[in-house]
C-alpha positions, 0 to 999 in steps of 0.5 A: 218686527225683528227690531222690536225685538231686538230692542225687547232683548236689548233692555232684557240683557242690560237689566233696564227698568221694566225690561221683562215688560218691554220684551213680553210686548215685543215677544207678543207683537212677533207671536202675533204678527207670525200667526196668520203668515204661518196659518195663511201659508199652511191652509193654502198649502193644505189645499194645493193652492197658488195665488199668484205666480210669483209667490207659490203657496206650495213650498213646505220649507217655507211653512215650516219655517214659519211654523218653527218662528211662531212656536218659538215666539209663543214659547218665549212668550209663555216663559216671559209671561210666567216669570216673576218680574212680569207677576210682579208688575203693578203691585 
């Protein structure tokens, strides 16, 4: 995920043709790929509950985290998708 990413990015800052499109992909893939790892952890941790000794469910940093990586995905998303060059695309 980090290297789509990265690549997303890459073609954004060196203003490659079709740039803003490879970077919402990107930016759509991370906001996708964090939705159930960030909701998974925060309804067990709701519920108090451990599903395996070796990864605890009850860690709250952990669902922060992972809370703060997904509303900036899904921000950087939203930007990316109203910004001109993506209206743009396919006229």
């Amino acid at each position: 995920m980090s290297g789509f990413l990265c690549l997303g990015f890459t073609t954004l800052a060196n203003e490659i043709k079709d740039s803003s499109s490879v970077n919402a992909r990107s930016l759509a893939y991370a906001t996708g790929g964090m939705f159930v790892p960030f909701f998974d952890h925060l309804a067990s941790y709701l519920r108090v509950e451990t599903f395996g000794a070796d990864h605890p469910q009850t860690d709250l940093e952990s669902v922060i985290t992972k809370g703060v990586v997904w509303g900036i995905c899904l921000i950087c998303l939203v930007i990316t998708m109203r910004s001109n060059d993506i209206r743009g695309m396919g006229k």
